[in-house]
C-alpha positions in Angstrom: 120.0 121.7 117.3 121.4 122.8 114.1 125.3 123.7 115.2 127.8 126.5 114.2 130.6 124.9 116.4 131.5 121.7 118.0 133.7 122.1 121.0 135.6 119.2 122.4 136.6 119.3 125.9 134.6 120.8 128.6 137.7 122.4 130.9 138.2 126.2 131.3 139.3 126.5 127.5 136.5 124.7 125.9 133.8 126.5 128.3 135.0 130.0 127.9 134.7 129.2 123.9 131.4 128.0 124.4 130.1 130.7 126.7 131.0 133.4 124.3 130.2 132.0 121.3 126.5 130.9 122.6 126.4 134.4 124.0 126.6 136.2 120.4 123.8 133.2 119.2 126.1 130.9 118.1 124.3 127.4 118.6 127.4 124.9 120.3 127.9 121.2 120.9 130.4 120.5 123.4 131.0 117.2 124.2 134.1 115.5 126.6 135.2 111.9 126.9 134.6 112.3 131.2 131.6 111.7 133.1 132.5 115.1 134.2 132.5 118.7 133.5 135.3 120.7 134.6 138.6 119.1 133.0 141.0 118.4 135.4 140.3 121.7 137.8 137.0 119.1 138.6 135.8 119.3 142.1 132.6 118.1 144.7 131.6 118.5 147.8 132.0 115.6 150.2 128.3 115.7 151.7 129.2 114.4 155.4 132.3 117.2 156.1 131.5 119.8 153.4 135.1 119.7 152.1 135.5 120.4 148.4 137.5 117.8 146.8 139.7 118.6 144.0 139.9 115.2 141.7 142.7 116.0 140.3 145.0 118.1 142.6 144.9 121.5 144.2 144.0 124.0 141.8 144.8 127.4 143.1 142.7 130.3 140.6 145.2 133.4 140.6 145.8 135.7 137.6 147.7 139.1 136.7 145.2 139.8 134.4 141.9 142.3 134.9 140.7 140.8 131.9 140.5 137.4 133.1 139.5 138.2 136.5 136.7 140.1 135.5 135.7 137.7 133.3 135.8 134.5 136.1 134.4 136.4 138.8 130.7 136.7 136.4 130.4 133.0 137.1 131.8 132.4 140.6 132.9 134.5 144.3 136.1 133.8 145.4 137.7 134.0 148.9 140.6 135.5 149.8 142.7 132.5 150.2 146.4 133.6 149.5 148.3 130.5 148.9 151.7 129.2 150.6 153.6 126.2 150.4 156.0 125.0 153.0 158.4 122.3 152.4 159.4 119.0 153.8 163.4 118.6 153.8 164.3 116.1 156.4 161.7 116.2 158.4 161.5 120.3 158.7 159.2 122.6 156.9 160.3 125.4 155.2 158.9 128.3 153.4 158.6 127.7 149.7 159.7 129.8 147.3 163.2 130.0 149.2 163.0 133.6 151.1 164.7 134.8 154.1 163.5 132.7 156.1 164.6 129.6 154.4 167.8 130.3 154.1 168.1 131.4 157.5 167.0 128.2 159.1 168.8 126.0 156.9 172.4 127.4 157.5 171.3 128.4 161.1 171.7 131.8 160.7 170.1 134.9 161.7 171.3 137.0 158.8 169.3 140.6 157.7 168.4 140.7 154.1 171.4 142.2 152.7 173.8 140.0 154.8 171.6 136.8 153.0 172.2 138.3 149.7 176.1 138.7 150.3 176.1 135.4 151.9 174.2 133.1 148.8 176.3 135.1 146.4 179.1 133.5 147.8 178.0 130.4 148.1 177.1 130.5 144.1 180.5 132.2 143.7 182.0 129.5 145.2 179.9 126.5 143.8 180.2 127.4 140.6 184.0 127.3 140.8 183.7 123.9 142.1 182.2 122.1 139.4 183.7 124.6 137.3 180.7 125.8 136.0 180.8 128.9 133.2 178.1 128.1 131.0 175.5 125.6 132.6 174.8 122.6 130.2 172.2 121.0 132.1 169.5 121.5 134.8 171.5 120.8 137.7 174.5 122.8 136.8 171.9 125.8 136.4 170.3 125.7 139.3 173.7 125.3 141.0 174.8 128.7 139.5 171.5 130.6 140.5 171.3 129.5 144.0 174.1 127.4 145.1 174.7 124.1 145.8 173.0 123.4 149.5 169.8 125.1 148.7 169.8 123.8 145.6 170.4 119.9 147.1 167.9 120.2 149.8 165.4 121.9 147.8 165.1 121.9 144.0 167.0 118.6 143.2 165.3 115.7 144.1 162.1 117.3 143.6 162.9 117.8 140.4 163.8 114.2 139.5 160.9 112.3 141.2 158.9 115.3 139.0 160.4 114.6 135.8 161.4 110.8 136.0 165.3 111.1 135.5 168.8 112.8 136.7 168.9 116.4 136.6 171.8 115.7 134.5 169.6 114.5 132.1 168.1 117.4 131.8 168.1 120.9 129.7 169.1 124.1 131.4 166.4 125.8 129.8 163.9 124.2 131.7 165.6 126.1 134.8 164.9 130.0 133.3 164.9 131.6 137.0 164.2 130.1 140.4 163.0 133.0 142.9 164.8 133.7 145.9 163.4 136.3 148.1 165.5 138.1 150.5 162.7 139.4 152.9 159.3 137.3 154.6 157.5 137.1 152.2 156.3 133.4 151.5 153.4 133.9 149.2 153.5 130.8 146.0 151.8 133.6 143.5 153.4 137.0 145.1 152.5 138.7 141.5 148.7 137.6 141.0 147.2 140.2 141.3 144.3 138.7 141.6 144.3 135.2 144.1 141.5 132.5 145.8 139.6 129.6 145.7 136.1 129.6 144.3 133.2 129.4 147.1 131.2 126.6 145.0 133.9 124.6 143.6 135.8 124.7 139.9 132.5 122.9 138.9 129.8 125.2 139.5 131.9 127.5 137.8 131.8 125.5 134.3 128.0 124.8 135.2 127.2 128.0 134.9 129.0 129.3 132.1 127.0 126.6 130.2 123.7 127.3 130.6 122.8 129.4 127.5 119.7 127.4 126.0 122.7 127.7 122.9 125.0 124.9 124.5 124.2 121.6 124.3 126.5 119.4 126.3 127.4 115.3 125.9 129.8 113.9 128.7 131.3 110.5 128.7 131.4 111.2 124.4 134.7 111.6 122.6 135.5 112.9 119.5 135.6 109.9 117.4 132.2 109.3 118.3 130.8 112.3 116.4 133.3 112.7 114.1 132.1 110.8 110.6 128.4 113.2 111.3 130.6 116.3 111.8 132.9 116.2 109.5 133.1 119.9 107.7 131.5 121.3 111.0 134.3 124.0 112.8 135.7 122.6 115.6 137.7 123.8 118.7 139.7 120.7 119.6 141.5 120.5 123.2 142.7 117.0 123.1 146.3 115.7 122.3 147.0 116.4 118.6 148.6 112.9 118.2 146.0 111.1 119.7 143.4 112.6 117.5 146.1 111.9 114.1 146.4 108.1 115.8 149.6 108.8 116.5 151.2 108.7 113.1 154.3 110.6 113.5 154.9 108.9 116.8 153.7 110.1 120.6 154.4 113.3 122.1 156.1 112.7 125.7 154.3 114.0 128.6 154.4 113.3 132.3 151.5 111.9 134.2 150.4 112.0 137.7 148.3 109.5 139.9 147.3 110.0 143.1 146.1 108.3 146.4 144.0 109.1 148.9 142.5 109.0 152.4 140.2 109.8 155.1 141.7 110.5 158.3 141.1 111.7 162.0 144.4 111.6 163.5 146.4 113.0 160.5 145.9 117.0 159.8 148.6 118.9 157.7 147.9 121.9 158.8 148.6 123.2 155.1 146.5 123.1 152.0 150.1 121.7 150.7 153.0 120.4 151.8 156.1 119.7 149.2 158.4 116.7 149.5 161.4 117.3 148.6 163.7 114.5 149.8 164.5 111.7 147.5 163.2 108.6 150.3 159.6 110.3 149.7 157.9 108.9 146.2 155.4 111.6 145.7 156.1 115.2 145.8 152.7 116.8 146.9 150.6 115.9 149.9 147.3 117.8 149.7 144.4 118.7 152.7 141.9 120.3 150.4 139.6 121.8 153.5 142.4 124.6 154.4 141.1 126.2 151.0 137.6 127.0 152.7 138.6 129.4 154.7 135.3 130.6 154.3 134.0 127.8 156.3 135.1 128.2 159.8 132.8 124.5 160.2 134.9 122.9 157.7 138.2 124.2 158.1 137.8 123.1 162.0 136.2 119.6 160.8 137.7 116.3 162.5 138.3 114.7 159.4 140.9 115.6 156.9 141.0 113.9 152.8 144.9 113.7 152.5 145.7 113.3 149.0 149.7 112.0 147.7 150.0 113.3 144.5 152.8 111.1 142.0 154.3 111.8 139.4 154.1 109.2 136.8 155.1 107.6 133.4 152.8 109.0 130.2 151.8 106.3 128.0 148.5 106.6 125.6 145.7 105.7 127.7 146.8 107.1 131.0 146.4 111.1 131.8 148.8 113.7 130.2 149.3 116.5 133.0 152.6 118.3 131.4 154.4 118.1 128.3 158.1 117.3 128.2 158.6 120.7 125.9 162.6 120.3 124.2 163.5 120.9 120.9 162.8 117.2 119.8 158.7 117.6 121.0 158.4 121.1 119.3 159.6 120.0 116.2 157.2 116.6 116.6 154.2 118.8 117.7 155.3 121.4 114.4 154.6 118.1 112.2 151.5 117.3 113.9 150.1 120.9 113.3 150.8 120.6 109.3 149.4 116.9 109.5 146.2 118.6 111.2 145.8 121.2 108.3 145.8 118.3 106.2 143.5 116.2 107.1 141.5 118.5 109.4 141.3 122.2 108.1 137.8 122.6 109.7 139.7 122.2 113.4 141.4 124.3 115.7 143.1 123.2 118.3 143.0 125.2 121.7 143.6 124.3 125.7 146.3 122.9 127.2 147.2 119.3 125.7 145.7 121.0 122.0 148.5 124.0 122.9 151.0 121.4 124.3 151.6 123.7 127.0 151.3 123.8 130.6 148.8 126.6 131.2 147.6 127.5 134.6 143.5 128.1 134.7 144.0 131.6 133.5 146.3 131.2 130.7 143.3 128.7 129.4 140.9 131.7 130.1 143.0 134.1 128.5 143.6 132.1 125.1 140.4 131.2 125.2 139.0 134.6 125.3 141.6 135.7 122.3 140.2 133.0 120.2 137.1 133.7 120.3 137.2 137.4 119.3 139.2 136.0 115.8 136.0 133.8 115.5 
């Protein structure tokens, strides 16, 4: 095939690209470094229990945005799985984001809304004159001031440090721009998606069939430096790390990682797609039961087994996964350098997804950019 445009990565971003393009004729070549389509939103179907198995952690699909929506929903049916958290703080579970709820059963207290709302603005009130805190000059003095100290201890702390690999101290208050407290029920994760659920196929069959114009051709287990000596004036939409694919020249942009272990079990059930750990003594900060997503399924909702999955956060060096960039104003101005590098040496690439955006973009976010892209194409 004689290509307009090489695409490198085969997640949301690079198959939305793809999809469009091949859909106005273009002729595409997207190729990913995997064995895999999918990026990390990868999933399969475990044959014996029919459970869908997200590789790489729970992905959730859930969007404000008709535009998107409308999109996704050519490809794939979704349920009508509305997603909640609950989480683990010495031994109890509790609704997650804090609500009513929360707060009343970890002061003991049976207050109405507006006695809660009285009650935590006290506590801040108080707090904050206990650490004398005006202006907050790091995370834990911010989240101190938005919700006070004792939710902020049992729920957002330690969390926080096993997620980000240091003290709170340590780190910026503008990482901390809100945290939502709700003074009613309500314990929806996503209460403004307007649109919410898991897909009935799996993330996979999703990206399988938005690739199936006789347009795409597709290469897995390829990278870019494979190709790139035969491709080298040919437009490109890159989604790897910039500094990887500049052999990291100006140095290596700081992300966090994740691993995560697994299991089959009949005698443990969480009863929750997730459950958050938010005590210290606990090394991971997600455990996931990927069959309470099929709620479609009665059969494999109610199956015997469960696969529990203990997601950790992790150290980023090159060579292992980068989940989430460390974004301060030390890594934008690194990433800023990388971009003029790029134009340099690269003026026939573009870079586009998550790690080429150095953003952490939910599913649709990657949709959405992707779908603004290619209309400037």
């Amino acid at each position: 095939m004689n290509y307009d445009y090489l695409i490198v990565g085969a997640g949301f971003f690079g198959a939305t690209v793809a999809e469009r393009l091949a859909s106005r004729g273009k002729k595409v070549l997207i190729i990913d470094r995997r064995p895999h389509l999918a990026g990390n939103a990868y999933s399969y179907t475990d044959q014996e229990t029919g459970i869908e198995i997200h590789q790489y952690g729970s992905h959730i699909f859930h969007t404000e945005s008709d535009e998107v929506w409308a999109y996704i929903t050519k490809f794939t049916a979704f349920n009508n799985y509305v997603h909640t958290v609950p989480t683990r703080h010495n031994g109890k579970l509790y609704p997650m984001p804090i609500n009513l709820d929360t707060i009343n059963l970890l002061y003991g207290k049976d207050f109405t809304p507006e006695e809660a709302e009285q009650f935590i603005a006290q506590e801040i009130k108080k707090d904050t004159a206990k650490y004398h805190i005006e202006d907050p000059q790091n995370f834990e003095e911010k989240g101190i001031s938005l919700i006070g100290e004792r939710l902020y201890q049992a729920f957002i702390k330690n969390y926080t440090e096993k997620q980000w690999g240091t003290s709170a101290k340590n780190l910026s208050a503008e990482i901390l721009k809100r945290i939502p407290v709700r003074f009613n029920h309500d314990d929806r994760y996503f209460a403004s998606a307007k649109h919410q659920g898991i897909p009935k196929n799996g993330y996979t069959k999703i990206i399988e069939k938005m690739l199936t114009s006789p347009n795409i051709e597709i290469k897995l287990g390829t990278s870019y430096k494979d190709l790139a000596q035969d491709f080298k004036s040919l437009k490109t939409i890159y989604t790897g790390p910039v500094d990887e694919l500049l052999d990291y020249e100006l140095g290596v942009l700081p992300y966090r990682s994740l691993h995560f272990e697994s299991k089959w079990s009949e005698t443990e059930d969480l009863g929750h797609a997730v459950i958050n750990e938010a005590d210290a003594n606990i090394p991971y900060t997600r455990t996931h039961d990927y069959k309470y997503y099929q709620i479609h399924q009665p059969e494999v909702l109610n199956s015997k087994k469960s696969y529990l999955c203990q997601e950790f956060p992790d150290d980023y060096i090159p060579g292992k996964e980068a989940y989430y960039p460390i974004n301060n104003p030390d890594s934008a101005a690194l990433y800023q350098k990388y971009l003029e590098l790029l134009k340099q040496r690269y003026p026939h690439i573009i870079l586009g997804g998550r790690l080429g955006a150095y953003q952490y973009w939910d599913m649709d976010i990657a949709i959405k950019n992707a779908l603004g892209l290619t209309k400037t194409l």
